[in-house]
N, C-alpha and C positions, 0 to 999 in steps of 0.2 A: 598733404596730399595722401590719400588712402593708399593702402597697398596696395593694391590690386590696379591702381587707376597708373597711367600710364602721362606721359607729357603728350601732347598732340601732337607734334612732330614725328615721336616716333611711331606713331599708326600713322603717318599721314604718308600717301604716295610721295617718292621724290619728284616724279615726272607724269604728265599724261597725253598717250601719242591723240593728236589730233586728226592726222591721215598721214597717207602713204601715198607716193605717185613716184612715176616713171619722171625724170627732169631731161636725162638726155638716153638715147640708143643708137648704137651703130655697129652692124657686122659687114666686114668686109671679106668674099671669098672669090681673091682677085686670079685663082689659078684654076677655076671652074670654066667649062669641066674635064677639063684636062687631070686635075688629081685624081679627078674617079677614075682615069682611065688605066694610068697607073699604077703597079703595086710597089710599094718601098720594104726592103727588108729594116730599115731604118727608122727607129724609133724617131715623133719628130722632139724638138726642143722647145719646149713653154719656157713662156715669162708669163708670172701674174705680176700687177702693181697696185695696191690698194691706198688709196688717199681718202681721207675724211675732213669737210669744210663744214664749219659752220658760220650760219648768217643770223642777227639779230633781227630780230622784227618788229619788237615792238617791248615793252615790260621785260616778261618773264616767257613771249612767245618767241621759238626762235627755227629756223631750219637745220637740218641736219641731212647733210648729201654725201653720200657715199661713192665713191667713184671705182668703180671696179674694171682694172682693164687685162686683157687675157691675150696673150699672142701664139702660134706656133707657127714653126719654122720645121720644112724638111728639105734635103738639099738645097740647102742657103736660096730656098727661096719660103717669100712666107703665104702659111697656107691659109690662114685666117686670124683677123683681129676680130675683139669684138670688144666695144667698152659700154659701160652701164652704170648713168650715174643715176643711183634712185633716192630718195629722199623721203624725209618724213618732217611733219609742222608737231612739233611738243611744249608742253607749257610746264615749266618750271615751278614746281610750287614755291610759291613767293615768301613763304616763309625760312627757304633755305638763306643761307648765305651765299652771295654773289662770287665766293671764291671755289665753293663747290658746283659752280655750272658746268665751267669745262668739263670734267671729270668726269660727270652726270651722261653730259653732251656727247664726249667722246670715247666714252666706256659702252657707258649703257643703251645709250639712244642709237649707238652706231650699231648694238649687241642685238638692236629687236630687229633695224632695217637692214641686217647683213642676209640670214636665211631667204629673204625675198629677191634681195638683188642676184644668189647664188642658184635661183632655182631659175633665174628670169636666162642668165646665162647659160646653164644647162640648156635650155629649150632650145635658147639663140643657136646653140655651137652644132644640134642635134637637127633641127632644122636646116642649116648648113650643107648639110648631109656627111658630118663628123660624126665619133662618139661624142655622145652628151659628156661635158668635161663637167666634172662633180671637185668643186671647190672644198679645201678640208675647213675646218671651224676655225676664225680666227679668234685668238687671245688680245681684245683690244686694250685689255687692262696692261695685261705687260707692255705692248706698243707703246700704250700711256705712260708709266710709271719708267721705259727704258730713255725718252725723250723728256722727260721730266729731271733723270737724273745727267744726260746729257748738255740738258740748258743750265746744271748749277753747276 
């Protein structure tokens, strides 16, 4: 092989997103509008939970659903949930190996459909008539590689 020329694999894309959609949404602001009425000196209390599934489909096509759920709480009552699972269809270039899909799957495929689900809740939470809650960047690689070392 010439110098210059490379093996095809590694020019080759690992993944190629196929689309993007909404799979599930829901905001609840069950103290409306009572909390607008109110002012709290009281910061309130978030929970985020972020969960990542994936579903085969078919070869090398596969789902990837991000599940993003947001809650706050002020005087132990809660002021809004809202969860968003959004998903994307990717295709695996078939040339990898079967053991780096996961990896692929739940790194990188989570890594393109995360900024969409995070702005989709912003909107949700600001609509609401909250601040828009601005999610920080998740590290899905360490996620990965901390439940990786977990399972050995």
């Amino acid at each position: 092989m010439a110098k210059n020329q490379e093996k095809p694999l590694e020019n080759a894309p690992k993944f190629k997103l196929s689309g993007l959609y909404v799979k599930d949404i829901s905001f609840e602001n069950p103290q409306a509008p009572g909390v607008f009425l109110t002012e709290s000196a009281a910061k309130p209390g978030m929970g985020v939970g972020v969960d990542v599934n994936i579903g085969k489909l078919r070869d090398n096509a596969y789902e990837v659903a991000l599940r993003v759920t947001a809650k706050a709480d002020g005087e132990g009552k809660a002021l809004f949930l809202v969860e968003v699972v959004y998903a994307g269809l990717f295709i695996i270039n078939p040339e990898l190996k079967a053991e780096e899909h996961d990896k692929i799957l739940l790194v990188e495929c989570a890594s393109v459909i995360f900024p969409f689900a995070r702005r989709l809740i912003a909107d949700l939470v600001q609509e609401g008539g909250f601040p828009a809650l601005l999610l920080e960047p998740i590290n899905f690689e360490a996620i990965y590689n901390s439940r990786k070392a977990q399972a050995a």
